[in-house]
C-alpha positions as a Markdown table, in Angstrom:
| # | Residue | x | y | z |
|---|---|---|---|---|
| 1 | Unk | -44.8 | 200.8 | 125.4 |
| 2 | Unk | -42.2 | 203.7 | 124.9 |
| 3 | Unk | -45.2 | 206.2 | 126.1 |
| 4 | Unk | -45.8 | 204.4 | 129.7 |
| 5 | Unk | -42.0 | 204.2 | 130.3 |
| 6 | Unk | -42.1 | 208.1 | 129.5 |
| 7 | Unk | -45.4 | 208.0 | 131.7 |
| 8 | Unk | -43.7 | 206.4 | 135.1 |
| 9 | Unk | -40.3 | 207.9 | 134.8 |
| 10 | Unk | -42.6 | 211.2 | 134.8 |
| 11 | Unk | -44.6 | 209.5 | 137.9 |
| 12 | Unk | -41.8 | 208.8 | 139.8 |
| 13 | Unk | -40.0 | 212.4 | 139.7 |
| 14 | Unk | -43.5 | 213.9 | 140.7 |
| 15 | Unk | -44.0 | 211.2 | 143.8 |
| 16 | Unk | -40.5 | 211.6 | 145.0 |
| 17 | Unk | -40.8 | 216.0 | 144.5 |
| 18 | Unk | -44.2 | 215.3 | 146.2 |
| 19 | Unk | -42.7 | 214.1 | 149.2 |
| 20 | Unk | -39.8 | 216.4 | 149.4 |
| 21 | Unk | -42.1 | 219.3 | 149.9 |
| 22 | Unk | -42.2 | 217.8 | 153.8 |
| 23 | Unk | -38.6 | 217.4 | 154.0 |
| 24 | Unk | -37.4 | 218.3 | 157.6 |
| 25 | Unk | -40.3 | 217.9 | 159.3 |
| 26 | Unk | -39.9 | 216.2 | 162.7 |
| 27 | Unk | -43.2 | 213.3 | 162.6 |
| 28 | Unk | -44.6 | 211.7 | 165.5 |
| 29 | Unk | -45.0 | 208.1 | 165.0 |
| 30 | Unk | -48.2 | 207.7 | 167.0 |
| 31 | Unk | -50.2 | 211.6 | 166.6 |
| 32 | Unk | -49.0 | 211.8 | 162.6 |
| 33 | Unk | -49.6 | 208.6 | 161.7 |
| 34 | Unk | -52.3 | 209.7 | 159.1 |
| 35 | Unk | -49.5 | 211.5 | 157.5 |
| 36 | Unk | -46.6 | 209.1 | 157.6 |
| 37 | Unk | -48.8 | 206.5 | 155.9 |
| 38 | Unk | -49.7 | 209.0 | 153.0 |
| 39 | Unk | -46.3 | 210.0 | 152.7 |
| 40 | Unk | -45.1 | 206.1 | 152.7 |
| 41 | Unk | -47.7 | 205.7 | 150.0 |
| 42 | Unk | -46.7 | 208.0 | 147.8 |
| 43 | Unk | -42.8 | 207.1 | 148.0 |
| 44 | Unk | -43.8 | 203.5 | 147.6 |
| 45 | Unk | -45.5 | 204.6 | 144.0 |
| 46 | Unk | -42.4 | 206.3 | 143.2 |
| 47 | Unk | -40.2 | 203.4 | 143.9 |
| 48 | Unk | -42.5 | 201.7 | 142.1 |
| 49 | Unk | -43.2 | 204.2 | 139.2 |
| 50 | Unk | -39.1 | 204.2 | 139.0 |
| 51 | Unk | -39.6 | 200.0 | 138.7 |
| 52 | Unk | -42.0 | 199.8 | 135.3 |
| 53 | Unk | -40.0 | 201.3 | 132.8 |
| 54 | Unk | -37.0 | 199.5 | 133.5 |
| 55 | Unk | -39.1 | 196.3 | 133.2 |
| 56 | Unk | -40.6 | 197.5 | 130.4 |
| 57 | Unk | -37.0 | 198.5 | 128.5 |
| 58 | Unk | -35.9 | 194.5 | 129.0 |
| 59 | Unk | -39.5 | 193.2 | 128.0 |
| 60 | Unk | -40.2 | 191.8 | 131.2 |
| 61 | Unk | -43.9 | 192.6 | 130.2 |
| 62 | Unk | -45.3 | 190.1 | 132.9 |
| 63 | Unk | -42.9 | 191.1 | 136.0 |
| 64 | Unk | -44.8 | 194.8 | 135.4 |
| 65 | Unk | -48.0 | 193.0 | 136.7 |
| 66 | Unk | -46.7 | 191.8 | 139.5 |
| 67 | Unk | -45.7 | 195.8 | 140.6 |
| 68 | Unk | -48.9 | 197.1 | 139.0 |
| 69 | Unk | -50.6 | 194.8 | 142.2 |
| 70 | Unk | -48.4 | 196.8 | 144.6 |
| 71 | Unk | -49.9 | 200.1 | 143.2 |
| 72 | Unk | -53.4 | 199.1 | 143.4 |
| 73 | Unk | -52.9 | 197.8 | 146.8 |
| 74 | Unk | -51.3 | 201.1 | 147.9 |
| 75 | Unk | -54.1 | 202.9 | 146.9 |
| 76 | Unk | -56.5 | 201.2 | 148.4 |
| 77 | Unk | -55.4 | 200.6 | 151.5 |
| 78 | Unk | -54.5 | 204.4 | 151.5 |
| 79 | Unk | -58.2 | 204.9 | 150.7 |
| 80 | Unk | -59.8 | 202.7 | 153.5 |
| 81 | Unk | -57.7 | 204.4 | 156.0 |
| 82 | Unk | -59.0 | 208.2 | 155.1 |
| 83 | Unk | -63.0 | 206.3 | 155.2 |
| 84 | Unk | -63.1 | 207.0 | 158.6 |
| 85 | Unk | -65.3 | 209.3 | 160.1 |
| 86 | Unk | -63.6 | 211.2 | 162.5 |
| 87 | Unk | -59.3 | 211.2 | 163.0 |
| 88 | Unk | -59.6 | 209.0 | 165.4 |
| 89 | Unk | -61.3 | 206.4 | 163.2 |
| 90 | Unk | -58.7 | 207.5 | 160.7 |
| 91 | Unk | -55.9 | 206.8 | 163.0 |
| 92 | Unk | -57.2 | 203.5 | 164.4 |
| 93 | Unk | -57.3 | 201.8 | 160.5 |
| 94 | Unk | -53.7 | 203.6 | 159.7 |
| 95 | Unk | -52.7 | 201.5 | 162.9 |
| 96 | Unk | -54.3 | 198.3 | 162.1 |
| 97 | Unk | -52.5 | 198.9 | 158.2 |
| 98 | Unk | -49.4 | 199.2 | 160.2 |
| 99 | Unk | -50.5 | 196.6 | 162.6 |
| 100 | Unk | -51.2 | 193.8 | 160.4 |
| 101 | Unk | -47.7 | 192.2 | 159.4 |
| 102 | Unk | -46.6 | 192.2 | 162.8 |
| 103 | Unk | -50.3 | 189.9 | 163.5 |
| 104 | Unk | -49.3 | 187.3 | 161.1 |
| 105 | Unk | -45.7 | 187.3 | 161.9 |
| 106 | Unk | -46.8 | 186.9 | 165.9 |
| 107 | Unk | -49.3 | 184.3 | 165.0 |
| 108 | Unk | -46.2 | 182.5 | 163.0 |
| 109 | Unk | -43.7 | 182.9 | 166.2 |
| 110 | Unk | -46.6 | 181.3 | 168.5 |
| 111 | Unk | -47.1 | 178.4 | 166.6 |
| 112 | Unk | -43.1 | 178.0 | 166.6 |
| 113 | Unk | -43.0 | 178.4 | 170.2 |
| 114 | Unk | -45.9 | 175.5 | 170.9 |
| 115 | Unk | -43.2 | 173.2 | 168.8 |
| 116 | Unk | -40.2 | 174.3 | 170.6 |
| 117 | Unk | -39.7 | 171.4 | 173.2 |
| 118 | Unk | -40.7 | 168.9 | 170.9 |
| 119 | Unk | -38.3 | 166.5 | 169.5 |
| 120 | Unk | -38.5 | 168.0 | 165.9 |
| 121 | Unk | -39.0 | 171.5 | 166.4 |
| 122 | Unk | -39.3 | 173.7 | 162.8 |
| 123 | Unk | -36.4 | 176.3 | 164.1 |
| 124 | Unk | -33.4 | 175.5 | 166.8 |
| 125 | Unk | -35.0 | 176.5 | 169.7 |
| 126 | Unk | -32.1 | 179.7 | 170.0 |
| 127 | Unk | -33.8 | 180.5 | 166.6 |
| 128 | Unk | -37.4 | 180.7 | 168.0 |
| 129 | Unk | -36.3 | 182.8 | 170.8 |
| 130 | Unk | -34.7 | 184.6 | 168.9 |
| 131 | Unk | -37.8 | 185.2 | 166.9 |
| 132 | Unk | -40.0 | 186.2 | 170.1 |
| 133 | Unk | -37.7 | 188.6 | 171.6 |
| 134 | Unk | -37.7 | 190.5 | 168.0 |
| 135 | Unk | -41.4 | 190.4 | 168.3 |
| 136 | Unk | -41.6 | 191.6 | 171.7 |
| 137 | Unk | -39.2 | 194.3 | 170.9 |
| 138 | Unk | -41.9 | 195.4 | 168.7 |
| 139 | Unk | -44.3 | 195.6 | 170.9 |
| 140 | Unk | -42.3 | 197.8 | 173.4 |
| 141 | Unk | -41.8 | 200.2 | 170.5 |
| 142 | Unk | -45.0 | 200.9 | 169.2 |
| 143 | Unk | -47.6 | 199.9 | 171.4 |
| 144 | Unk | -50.3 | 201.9 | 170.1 |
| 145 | Unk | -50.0 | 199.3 | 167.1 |
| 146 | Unk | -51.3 | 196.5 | 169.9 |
| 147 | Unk | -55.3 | 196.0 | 171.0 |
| 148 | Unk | -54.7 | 196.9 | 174.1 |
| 149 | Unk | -51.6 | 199.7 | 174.3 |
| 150 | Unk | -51.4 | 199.2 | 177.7 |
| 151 | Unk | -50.7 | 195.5 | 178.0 |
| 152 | Unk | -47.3 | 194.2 | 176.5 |
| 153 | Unk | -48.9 | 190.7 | 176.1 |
| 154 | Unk | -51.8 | 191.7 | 174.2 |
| 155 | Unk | -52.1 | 191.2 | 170.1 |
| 156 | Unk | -51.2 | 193.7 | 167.6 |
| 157 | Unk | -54.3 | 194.9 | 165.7 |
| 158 | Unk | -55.5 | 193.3 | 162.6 |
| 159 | Unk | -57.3 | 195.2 | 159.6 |
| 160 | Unk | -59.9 | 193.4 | 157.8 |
| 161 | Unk | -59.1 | 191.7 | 154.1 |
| 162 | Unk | -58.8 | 193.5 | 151.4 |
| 163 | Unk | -61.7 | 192.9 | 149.5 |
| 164 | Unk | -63.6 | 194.2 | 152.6 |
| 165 | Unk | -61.2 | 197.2 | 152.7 |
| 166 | Unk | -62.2 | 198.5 | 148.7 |
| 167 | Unk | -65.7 | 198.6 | 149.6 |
| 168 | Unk | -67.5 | 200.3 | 147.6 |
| 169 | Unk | -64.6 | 200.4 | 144.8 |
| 170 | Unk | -64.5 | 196.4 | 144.7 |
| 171 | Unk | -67.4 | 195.8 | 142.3 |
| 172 | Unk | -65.2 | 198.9 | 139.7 |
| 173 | Unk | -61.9 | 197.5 | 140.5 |
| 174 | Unk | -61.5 | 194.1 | 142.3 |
| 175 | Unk | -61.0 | 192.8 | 138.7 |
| 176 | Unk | -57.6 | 194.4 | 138.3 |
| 177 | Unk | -56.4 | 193.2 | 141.7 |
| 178 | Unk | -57.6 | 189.4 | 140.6 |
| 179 | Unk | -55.8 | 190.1 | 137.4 |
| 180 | Unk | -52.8 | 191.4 | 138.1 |
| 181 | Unk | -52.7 | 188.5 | 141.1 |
| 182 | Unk | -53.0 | 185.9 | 138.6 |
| 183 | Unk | -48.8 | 186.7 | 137.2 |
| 184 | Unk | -48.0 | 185.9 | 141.3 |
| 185 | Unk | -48.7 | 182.1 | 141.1 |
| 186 | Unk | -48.1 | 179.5 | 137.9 |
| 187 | Unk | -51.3 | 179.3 | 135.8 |
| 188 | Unk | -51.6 | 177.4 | 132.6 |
| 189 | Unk | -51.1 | 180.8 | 130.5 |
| 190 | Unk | -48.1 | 182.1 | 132.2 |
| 191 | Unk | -46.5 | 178.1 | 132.1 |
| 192 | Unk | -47.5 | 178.1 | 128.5 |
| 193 | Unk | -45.5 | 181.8 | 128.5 |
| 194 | Unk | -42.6 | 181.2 | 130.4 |
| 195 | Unk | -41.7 | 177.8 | 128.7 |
| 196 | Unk | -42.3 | 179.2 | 125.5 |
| 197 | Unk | -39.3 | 181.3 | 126.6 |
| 198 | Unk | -37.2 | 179.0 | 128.0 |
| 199 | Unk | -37.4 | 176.1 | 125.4 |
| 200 | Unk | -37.8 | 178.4 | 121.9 |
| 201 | Unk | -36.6 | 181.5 | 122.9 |
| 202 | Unk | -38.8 | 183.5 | 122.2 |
| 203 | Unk | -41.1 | 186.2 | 123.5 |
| 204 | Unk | -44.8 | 185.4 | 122.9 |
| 205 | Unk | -46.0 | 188.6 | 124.3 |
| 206 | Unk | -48.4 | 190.1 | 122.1 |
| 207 | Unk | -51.4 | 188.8 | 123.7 |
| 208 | Unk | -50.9 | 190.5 | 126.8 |
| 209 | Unk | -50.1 | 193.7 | 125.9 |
| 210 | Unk | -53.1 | 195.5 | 125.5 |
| 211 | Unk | -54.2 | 193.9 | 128.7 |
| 212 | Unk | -50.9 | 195.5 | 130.1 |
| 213 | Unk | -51.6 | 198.8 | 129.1 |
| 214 | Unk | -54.9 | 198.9 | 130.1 |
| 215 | Unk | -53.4 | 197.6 | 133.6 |
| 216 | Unk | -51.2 | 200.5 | 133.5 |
| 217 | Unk | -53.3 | 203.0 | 133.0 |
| 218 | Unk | -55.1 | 202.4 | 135.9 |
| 219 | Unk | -52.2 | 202.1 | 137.8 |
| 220 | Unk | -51.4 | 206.0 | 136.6 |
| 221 | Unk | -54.9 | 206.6 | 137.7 |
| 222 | Unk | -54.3 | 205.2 | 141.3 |
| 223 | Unk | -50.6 | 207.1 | 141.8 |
| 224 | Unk | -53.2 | 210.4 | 141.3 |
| 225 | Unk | -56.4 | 209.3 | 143.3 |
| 226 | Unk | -52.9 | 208.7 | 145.8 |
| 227 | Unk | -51.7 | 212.1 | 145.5 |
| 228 | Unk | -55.3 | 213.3 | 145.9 |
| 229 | Unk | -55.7 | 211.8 | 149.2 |
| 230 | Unk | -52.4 | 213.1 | 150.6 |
| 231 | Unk | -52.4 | 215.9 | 149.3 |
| 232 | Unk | -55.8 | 216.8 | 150.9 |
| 233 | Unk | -54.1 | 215.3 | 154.1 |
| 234 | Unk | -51.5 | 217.7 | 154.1 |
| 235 | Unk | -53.8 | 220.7 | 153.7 |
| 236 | Unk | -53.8 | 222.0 | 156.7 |
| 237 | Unk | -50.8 | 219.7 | 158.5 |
| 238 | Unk | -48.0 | 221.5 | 156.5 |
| 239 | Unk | -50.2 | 224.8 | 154.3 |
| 240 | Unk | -46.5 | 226.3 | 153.2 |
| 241 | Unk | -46.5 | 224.3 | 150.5 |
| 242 | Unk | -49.8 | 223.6 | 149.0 |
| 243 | Unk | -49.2 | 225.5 | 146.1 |
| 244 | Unk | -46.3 | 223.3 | 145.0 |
| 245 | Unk | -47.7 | 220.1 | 145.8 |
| 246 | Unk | -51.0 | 221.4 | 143.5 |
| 247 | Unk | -48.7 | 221.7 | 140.9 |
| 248 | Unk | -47.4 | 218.8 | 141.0 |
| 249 | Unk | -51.0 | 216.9 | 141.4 |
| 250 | Unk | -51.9 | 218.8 | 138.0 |
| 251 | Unk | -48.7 | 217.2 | 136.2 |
| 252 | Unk | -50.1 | 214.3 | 137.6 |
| 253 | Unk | -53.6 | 214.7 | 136.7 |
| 254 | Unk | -52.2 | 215.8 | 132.3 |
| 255 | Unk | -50.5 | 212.2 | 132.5 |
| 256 | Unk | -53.4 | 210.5 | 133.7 |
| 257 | Unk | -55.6 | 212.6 | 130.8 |
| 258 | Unk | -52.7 | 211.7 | 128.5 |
| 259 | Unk | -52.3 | 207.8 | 129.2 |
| 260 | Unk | -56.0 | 206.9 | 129.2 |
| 261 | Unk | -56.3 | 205.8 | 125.7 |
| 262 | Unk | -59.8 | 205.0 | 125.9 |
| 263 | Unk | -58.4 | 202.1 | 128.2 |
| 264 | Unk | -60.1 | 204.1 | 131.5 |
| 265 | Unk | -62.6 | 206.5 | 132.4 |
| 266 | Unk | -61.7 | 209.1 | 134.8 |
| 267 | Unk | -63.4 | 209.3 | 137.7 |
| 268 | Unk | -64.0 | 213.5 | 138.7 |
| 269 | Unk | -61.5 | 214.9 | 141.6 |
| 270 | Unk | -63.0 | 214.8 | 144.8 |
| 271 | Unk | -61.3 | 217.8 | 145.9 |
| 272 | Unk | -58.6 | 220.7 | 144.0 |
């Protein structure tokens, strides 16, 4: 495991340099979107990339899973987004990304708010309200995230699930997403793991490492294909520093080559 802590720590400097070649720029939450969410992206693999080799130094060998599912996810979210056909379709999935929280968190305050007058509502009623007025607060502040921009009362946008949103990825990669899911909720493995730990003390861990690894490699793989996408994003938004970001994306690229092990095979860049 020494080599993928070597591997992320590496990842994360290149992310976070990655997104300091835009440093000063003045965004505009509703025209740049497209940009803001590559950007997010790539600082959420850093942060993430800085996460894996510290779990890896303490042997928390199953917590690593659990952030390997946040890479893939960033990915391909990042990926459905830039499907669209024109910048306006682009823009539209980028909102309903954005968007989607907020849905479930609205649908959450309306149930509240149907219970509040009842005798045994779930939240004090001051808490509820509170709740709604955050929500609405929302709303007035980024309207364009709402299926109708013009009305304050309509619903935020939704995107669709995520299966739907790796397309024609899902049948390559879905897999990994199941997999890594599986280390989120108790299953008779990791209860057999974790109590193994607790009771004996000890660290039965050599059955998932190579499935670990191979997990990881990916996950190097999808911090690239990441890169790939905003860096083609950026191309013409911000030119002045295409060189450097290139640069960067081949130091990327060298770990990827490096890591693979025969756990992966590279798919070719889609643009240089």
């Amino acid at each position: 495991m020494q080599k993928f802590i070597k591997y992320f720590d590496s990842s994360s400097t290149i992310c976070l340099d990655f997104g300091k070649t835009t440093k000063g720029i003045q965004f505009d939450e509703e025209t740049q979107a497209i940009e803001i969410f590559a950007l997010t992206s790539i600082n959420m693999c850093a942060q993430h990339s800085m996460s894996i080799p510290t779990l890896l130094k303490e042997n928390f060998l199953t917590d690593c899973f659990i952030i390997s599912r946040n890479i893939i996810e960033v990915f391909f979210n990042l990926n459905w987004a830039i499907k669209g056909k024109t910048r306006e379709e682009v823009l539209e999935r980028v909102f309903q990304l954005e968007a989607n929280p907020y849905n479930n968190f609205d649908k959450e305050i309306k149930l509240m708010g149907k219970n509040i007058d009842s005798n045994k509502p779930n939240l004090s009623k001051h808490a509820i309200i509170e709740h709604i007025e955050l929500i609405n607060g929302e709303k007035k502040k980024f309207p364009f995230l709402l299926v109708d921009k013009n009305n304050f009362h309509s619903d935020f946008k939704s995107a669709p699930s995520f299966a739907e949103r790796m397309g024609d990825l899902r049948l390559k990669y879905y897999h990994l997403y199941r997999f890594t899911s599986m280390f989120t909720h108790p299953s008779p493995k990791l209860k057999e793991f974790f109590m193994h730990r607790i009771v004996n003390y000890n660290k039965p861990t050599d059955a998932i490492v190579e499935p670990l690894k191979q997990i990881l490699s990916y996950c190097l793989l999808f911090v690239k294909m990441s890169l790939e996408i905003t860096k083609h994003i950026l191309f013409n938004f911000n030119p002045e520093h295409n060189l450097a970001r290139q640069e960067l994306y081949n130091k990327m690229v060298a770990i990827v080559l490096e890591s693979s092990e025969g756990y992966l095979s590279i798919p070719p860049s889609t643009n240089t």
